[in-house]
C-alpha positions as CSV (number, residue, x, y, z in Angstrom):
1,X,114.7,167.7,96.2
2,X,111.0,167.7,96.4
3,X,110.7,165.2,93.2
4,X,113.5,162.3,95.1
5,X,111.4,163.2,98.3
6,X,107.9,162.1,96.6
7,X,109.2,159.3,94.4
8,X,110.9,157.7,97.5
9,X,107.5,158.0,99.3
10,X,105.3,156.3,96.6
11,X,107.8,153.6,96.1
12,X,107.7,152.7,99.7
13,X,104.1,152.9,99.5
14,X,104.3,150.2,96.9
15,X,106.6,148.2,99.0
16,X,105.2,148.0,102.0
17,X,102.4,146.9,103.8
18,X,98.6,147.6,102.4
19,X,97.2,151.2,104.0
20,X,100.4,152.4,105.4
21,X,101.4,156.0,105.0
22,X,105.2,156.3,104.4
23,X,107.3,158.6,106.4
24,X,110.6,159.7,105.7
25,X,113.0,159.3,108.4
26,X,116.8,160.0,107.1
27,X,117.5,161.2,103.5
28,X,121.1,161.6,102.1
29,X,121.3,163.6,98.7
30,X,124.7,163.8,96.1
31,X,124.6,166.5,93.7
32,X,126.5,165.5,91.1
33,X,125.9,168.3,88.4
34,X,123.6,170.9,87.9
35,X,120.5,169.9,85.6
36,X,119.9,172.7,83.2
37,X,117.0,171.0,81.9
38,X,113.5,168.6,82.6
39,X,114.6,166.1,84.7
40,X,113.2,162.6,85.4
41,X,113.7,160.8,88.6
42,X,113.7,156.6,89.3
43,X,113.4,155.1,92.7
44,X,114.1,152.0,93.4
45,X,114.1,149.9,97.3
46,X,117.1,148.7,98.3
47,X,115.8,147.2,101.5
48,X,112.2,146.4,102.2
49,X,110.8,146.1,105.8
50,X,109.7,148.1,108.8
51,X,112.4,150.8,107.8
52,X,112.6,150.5,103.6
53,X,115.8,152.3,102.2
54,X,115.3,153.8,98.7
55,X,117.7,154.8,96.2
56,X,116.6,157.6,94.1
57,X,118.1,158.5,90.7
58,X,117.5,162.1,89.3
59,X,119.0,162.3,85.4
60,X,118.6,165.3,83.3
61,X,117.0,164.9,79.8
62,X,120.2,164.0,78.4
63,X,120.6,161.2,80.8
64,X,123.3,162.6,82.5
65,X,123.0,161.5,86.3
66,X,122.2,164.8,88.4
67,X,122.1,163.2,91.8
68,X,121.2,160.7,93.8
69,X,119.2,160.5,97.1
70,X,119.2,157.6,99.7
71,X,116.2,157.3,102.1
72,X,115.0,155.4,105.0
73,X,111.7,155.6,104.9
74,X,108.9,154.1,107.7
75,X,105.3,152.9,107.3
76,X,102.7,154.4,109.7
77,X,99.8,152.9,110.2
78,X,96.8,154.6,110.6
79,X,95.3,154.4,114.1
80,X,92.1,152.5,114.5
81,X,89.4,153.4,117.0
């Protein structure tokens, strides 16, 4: 669920604080079919703080709702010298 994974991570990224990396620290996926074909997925937050919970949506190109991911997700800071 590489696609949930990296549209969780830049929607936290948009959510949370300027120059933060986001870290994923818990992810929960449903498979609820099999996609046979493209797939397109939406993330959305939930919860927006130090630990941001996203809700991804993965829905095949008939719109037909494939699965859907939960993640907590952190913001690292970068370390300053």
């Amino acid at each position: 669920m590489g696609l949930a994974d990296v549209s969780a991570a830049v929607c936290a990224a948009l959510n949370g604080p300027v120059g933060a990396a986001p870290a994923t620290v818990e992810s929960t996926t449903h498979f609820l079919r099999p996609a046979h074909t493209s797939v397109v997925a939406t993330a959305r937050p939930l919860r927006v703080g130090r630990n941001t919970v996203i809700e991804v949506d993965v829905h095949d190109a008939d719109g037909e709702l494939c699965a859907r991911v939960t993640q907590v997700v952190t913001a690292v800071k970068p370390k300053t010298s």
